[in-house]
DRENNUKE-672451 format. One record per atom (N, C-alpha, C): x, y, z. Coordinates in steps of 0.1 Angstrom, whole numbers, plus 5000, padded with zeros to 4 digits. Layout:
REM residues N
XYZ;...
This chain:
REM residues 416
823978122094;823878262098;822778332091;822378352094;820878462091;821178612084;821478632076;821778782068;820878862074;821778962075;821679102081;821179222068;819979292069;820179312060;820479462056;821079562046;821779692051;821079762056;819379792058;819079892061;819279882079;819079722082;818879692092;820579742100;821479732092;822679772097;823379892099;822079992087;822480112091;821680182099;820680152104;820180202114;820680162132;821580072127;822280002143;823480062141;824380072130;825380172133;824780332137;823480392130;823380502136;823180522147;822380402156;821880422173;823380392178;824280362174;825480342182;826280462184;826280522174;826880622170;826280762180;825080772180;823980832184;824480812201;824480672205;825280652217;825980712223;826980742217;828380782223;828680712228;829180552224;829680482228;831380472232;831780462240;833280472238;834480342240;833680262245;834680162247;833880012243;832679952246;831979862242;830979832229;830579942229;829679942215;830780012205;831880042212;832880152209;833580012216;834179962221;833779892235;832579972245;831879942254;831580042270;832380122274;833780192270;834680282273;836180162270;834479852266;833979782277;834379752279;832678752245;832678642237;832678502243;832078472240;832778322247;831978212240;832678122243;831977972233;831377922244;830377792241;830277702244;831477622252;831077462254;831577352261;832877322249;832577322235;833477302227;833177402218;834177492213;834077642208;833977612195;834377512190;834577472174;833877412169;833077302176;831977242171;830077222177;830777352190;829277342200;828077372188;827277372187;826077392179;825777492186;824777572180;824477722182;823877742194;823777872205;822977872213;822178032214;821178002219;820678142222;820678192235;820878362233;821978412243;820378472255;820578472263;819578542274;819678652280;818878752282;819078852288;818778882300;818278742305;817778732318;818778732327;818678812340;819778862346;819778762357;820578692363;820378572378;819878652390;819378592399;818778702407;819378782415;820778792418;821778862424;821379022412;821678982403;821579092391;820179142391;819179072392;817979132393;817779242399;818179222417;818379272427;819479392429;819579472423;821379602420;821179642428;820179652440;819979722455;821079742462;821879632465;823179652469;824079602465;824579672457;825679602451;827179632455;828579502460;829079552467;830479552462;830779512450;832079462444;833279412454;832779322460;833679302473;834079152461;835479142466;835879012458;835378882466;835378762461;835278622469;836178622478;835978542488;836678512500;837978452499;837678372483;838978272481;839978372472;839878452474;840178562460;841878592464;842978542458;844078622463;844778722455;845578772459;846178912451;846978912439;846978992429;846978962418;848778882412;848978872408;850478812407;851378932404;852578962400;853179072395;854579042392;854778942382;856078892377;856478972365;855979072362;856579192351;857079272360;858579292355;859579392355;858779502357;858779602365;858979762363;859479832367;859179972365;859980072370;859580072387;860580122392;860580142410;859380252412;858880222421;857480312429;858280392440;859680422441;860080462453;860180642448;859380692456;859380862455;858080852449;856980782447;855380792441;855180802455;853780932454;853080972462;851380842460;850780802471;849780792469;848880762458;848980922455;848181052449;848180962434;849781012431;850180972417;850080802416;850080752424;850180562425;848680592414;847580662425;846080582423;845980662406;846780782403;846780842390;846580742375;847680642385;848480572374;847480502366;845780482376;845180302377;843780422368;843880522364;842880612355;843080622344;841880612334;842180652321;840980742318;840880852314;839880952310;839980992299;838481042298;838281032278;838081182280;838181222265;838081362261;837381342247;837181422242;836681452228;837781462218;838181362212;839181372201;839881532192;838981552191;838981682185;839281812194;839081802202;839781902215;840481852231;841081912241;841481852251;840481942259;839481902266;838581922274;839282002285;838182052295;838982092305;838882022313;838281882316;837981802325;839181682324;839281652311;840881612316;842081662313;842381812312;843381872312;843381892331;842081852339;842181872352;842781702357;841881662352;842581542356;844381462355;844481532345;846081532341;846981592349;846581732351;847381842361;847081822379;845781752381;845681742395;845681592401;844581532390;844881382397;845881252390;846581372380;847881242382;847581162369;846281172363;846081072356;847280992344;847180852348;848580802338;847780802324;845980852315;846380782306;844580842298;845180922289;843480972282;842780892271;841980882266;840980842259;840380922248;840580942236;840181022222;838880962223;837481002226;836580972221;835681042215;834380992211;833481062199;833880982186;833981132176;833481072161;834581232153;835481192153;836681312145;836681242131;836881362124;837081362106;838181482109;839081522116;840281612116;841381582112;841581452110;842781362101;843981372115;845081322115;846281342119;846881402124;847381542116;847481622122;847181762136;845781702131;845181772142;845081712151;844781572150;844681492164;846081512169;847581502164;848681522170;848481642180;847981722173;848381862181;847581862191;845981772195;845581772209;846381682221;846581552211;847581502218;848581552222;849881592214;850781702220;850581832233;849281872234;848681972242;848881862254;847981752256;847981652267;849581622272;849981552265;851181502274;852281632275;852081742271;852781892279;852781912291;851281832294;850881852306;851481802319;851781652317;852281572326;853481652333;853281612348;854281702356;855481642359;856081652370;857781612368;857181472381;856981362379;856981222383;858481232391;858581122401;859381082404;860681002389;860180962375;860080942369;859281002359;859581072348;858481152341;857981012329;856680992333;855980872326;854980932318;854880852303;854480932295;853480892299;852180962289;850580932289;850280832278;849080722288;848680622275;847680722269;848080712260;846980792248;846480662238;844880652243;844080562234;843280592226;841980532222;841080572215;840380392205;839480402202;838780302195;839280272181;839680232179;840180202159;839880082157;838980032158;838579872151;837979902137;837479982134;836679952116;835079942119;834879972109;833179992103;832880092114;831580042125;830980152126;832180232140;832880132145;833480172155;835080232151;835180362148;836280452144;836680552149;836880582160;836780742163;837880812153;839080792147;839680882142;840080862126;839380982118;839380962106;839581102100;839481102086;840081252080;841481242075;841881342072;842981352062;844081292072;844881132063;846081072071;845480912074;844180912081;843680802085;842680712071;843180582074;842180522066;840980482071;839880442062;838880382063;838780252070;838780212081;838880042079;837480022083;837579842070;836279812072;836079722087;834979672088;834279582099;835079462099;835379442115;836279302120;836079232106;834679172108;834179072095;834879032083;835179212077;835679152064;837379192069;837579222077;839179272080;839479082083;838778992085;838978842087;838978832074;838678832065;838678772055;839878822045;840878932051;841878932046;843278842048;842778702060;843978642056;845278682062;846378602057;847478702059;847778832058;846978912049;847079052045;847279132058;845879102070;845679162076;846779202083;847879132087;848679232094;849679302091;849679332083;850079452073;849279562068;847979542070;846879632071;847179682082;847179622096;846679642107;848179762114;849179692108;850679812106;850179932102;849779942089;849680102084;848580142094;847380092098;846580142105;847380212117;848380152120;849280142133;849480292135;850580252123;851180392120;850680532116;849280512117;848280652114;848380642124;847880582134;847780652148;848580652159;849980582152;851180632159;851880812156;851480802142;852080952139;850981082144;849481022150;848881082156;849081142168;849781052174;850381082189;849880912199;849380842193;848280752200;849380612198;849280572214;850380492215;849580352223;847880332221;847180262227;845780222218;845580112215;844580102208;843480002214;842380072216;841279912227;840379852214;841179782209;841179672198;842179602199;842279512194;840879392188;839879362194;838579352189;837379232192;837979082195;838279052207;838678852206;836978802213;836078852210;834978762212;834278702202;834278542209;833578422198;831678472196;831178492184;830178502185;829678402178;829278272181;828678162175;827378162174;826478252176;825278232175;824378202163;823578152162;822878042145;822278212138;822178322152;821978472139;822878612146;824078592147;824878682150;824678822151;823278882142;822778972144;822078982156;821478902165;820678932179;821878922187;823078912186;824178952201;824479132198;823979212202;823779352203;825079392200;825779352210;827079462215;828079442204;827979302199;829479262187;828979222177;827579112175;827679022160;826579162152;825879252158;825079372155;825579442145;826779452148;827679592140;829179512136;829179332130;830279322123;831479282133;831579332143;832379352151;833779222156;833179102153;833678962155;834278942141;835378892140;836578832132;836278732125;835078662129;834478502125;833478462134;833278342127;831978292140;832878112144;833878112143;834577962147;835978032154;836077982165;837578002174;838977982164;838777922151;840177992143;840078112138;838778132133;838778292124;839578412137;838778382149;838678472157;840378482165;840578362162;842578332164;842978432157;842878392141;843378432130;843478592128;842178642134;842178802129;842578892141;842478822154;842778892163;844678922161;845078752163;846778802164;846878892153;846078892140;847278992127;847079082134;845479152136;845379272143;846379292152;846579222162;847579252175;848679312174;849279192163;850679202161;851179312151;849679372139;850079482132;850879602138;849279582150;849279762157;851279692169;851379612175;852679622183;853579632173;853779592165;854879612152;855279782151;853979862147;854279972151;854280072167;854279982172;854980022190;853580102192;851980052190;850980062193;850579992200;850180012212;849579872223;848079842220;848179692217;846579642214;845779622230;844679612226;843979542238;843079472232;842879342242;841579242233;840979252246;839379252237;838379262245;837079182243;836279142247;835979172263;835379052269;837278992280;837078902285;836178892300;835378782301;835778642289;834878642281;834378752276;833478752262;832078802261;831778882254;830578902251;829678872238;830478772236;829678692219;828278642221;827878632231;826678562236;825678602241;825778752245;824578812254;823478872240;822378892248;821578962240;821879132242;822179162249;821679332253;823679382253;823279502248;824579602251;824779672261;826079622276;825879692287;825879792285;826179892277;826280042277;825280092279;823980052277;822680072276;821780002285;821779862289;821579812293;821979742310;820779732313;821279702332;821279512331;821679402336;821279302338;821879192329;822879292317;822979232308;823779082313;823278952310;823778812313;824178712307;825178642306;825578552298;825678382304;824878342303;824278192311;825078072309;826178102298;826477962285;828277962292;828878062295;830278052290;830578052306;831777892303;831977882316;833677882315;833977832324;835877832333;836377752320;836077632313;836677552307;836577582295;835677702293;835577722275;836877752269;836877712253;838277742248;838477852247;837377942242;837178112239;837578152251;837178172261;837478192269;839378182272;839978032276;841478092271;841678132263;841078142250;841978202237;842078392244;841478422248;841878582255;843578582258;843578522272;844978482274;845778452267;845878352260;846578282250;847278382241;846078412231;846578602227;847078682231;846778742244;847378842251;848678812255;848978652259;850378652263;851278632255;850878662237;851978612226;852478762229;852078852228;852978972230;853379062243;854579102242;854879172253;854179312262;853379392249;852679482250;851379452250;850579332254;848979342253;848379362264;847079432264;846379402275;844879362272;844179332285;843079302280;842279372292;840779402283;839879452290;838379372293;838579412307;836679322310;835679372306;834879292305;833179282302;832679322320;831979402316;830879422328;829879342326;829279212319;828279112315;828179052330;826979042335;827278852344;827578772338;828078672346;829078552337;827878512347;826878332349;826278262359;826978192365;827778142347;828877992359;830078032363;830778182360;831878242368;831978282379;831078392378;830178432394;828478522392;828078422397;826478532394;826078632400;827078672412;827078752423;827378922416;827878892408;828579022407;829079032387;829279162382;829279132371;830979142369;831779072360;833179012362;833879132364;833679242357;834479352358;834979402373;833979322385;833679402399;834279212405;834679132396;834579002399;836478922404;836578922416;837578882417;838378722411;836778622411;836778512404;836978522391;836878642387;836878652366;838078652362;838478792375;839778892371;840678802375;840978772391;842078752396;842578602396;841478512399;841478382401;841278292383;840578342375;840578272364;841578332352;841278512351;842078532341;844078562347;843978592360;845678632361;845578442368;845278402374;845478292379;845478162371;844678122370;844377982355;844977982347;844778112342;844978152326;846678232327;846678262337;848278302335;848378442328;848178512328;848178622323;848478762332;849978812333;850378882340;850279022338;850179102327;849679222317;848879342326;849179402314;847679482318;846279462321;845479472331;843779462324;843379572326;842279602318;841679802318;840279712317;839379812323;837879762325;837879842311;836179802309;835279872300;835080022308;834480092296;833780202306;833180212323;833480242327;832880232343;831980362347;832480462341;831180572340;830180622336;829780562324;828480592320;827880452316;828380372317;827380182312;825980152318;825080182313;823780112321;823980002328;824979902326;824879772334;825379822351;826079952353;826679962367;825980102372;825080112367;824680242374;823880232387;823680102388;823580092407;824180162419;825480102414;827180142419;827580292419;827980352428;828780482426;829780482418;830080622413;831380592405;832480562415;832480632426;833680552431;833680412437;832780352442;832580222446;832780132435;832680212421;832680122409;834380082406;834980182409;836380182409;836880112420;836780142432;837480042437;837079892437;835579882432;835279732431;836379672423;836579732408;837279722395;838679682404;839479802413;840979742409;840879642422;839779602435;839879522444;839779382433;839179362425;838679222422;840179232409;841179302407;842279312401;842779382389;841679452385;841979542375;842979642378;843879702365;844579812368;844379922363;843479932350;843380062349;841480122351;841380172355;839580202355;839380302343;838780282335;838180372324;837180462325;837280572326;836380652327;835680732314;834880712302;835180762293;833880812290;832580742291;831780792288;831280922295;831480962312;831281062320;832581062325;833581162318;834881152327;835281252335;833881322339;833981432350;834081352361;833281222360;833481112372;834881112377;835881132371;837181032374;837981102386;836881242390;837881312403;837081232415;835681192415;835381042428;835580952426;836180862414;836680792415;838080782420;839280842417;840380882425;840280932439;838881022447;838681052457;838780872466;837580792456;837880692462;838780562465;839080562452;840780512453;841880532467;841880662467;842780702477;842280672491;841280702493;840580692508;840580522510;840480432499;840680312505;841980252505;842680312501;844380262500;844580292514;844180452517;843980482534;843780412542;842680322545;841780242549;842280132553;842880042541;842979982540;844379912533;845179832542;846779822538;846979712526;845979602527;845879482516;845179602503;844479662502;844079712488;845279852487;845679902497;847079982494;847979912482;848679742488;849379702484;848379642469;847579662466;846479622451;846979702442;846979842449;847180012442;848379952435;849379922446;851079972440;851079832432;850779752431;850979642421;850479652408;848779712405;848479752394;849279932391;849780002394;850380112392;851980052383;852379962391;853979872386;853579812375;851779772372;851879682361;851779782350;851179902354;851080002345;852480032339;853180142348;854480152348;854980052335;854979922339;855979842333;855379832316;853779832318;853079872298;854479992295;854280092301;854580202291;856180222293;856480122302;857580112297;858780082283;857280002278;857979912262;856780082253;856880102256;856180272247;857380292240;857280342227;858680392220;859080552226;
């Protein structure tokens, strides 16, 4: 590995930061190995987009033809007395500014139902005060057929990616050295838990599970840039993911690992970036199941997609909009019945071809359940405009709605 050197790392935490990244550099609102993840030799990653990607002219998130409907063997609560309205509420998550509750999702909350907000930015208000915006939010929630609380998320991975710090919250350092704690870590990853459970925050889009094997981990933008990877060998990246996991579910925090099936490999950061492509990581990689594999040790995980092209998954389309990624490799192959939440879908350079609503229903047609709206989440009233109108439309993506809405349901059901 090629040393990184600090000034070089503090000027890439500042452009991130500078970002407003929220879910991928942050996440996008957002790894994968080789043929053998443990001993493949190094590759270099490409930014060259396939020529479907070149081309963003029309882009249609229509899933493959062989594409079937997602599975739904998790228990939930009954959808009987949900409106529509509130179904397509369920499948939103909208960001606010940690530090205040916006009026854009105090509208979203009160009109479109939303099941689930997003703390973003960069807070030093500590605890307490995050409680009390949080508390302001879920006041909000109306009388449900069922009164279902709000996922309340936010970014807490360490180093440069933190949104919530100040009096109560700790410092945590970078995935990197959070791996080199060993066993410790998930006992670290508890107290972290419990800062942001006594914040009000009952969702966390952490861990990093992407393999970054590259011979200089500093040229993969989005993860090896800023620390972000747990190791550069598929045990480290085992190893730091579950403590993380299992710290934050210990404290009845829901993890999310991200961003399958990986962004260890690209050169460019979709948040910023249009075309971004990943040429190397295919169906059989081990990185690739280890996503699954993790996600299904716990009852409360979910996992989030990469908006990257995958070539050998589908070059057609980027996996987040990918019925082959989502529905056929990660709930199908891989077995994984959970949650999935995309990356950002509103502000990522890689999708701004796409309307915001065409970006949403691409997301929950190819199987996603929750759409992230965080970087522009004034978007999330056309995205739900569109949601609804194609459930209208259309009776097979109606029945998509109420399946990811039940898988929702059934997350916040294990909520304390």
């Amino acid at each position: 590995m090629t040393p990184r050197t600090p000034s070089r790392r503090s000027l890439l935490a500042l452009s991130l930061s500078a970002a407003g990244l929220a879910a991928c550099g942050r996440a996008a609102s957002g790894g994968a190995a080789g043929a053998s993840a443990t001993s493949a030799p190094p590759v270099s990653p490409t930014a060259a987009p396939p020529a479907s990607a070149t081309s963003l002219a029309a882009p249609t998130g229509e899933p493959s033809a062989t594409a079937t409907a997602s599975p739904t063997t998790t228990a939930a609560p009954s959808l009987e007395g949900w409106s529509l309205e509130q179904k397509v509420g369920q499948l939103l998550m909208v960001g606010t500014e940690a530090t205040a509750a916006s009026g854009t999702v105090v509208s979203a909350i009160t009109e479109l139902h939303v099941g689930g907000v997003f703390l973003s930015g960069r807070s030093e208000a500590g605890v307490a005060a995050t409680r009390a915006v949080v508390d302001s939010l879920t006041a909000l929630v109306g009388p449900q057929p069922t009164r279902t609380p709000l996922l309340v998320a936010t970014d807490q991975e360490g180093g440069a990616v933190q949104v919530l710090r100040g009096p109560g919250f700790s410092q945590l350092p970078e995935a990197t050295a959070q791996g080199e704690q060993g066993a410790g870590l998930q006992e670290s990853a508890l107290g972290w838990a419990q800062e942001l459970a006594a914040a009000g925050v009952n969702m966390n889009l952490a861990p990093v599970a992407d393999l970054v094997d590259l011979a200089d981990p500093g040229v993969n933008a989005p993860i090896g840039a800023f620390g972000r990877e747990y190791g550069h060998s598929l045990e480290t990246v085992r190893q730091g993911v579950e403590a993380f996991a299992a710290g934050m579910e210990q404290a009845g925090v829901v993890p999310t690992l991200k961003h399958f099936p990986g962004l260890g490999r690209v050169a460019q950061n979709t948040d910023v970036s249009a075309g971004v492509t990943d040429s190397v990581t295919g169906p059989e990689d081990p990185a690739v199941a280890l996503f699954a594999e993790l996600a299904k040790a716990g009852s409360r995980r979910t996992v989030m997609m990469s908006s990257a092209y995958y070539t050998l998954l589908d070059a057609t389309q980027p996996a987040v909009f990918s019925a082959r990624v989502v529905t056929e490799l990660l709930r199908g192959r891989l077995g994984f019945n959970g949650v999935v939440i995309t990356d950002d879908l509103s502000a990522a350079a890689q999708l701004a071809a796409w309307s915001p609503g065409a970006r949403a229903v691409a997301a929950v047609r190819a199987g996603c359940d929750i759409v992230l709206a965080s970087g522009a989440p004034w978007q999330a009233s056309e995205m739900a405009a569109a949601l609804l109108a194609e459930a209208q439309a259309d009776a097979g993506f109606a029945a998509q709605v109420d399946a990811a809405a039940a898988r929702v349901l059934a997350l916040k059901s294990h909520l304390p």
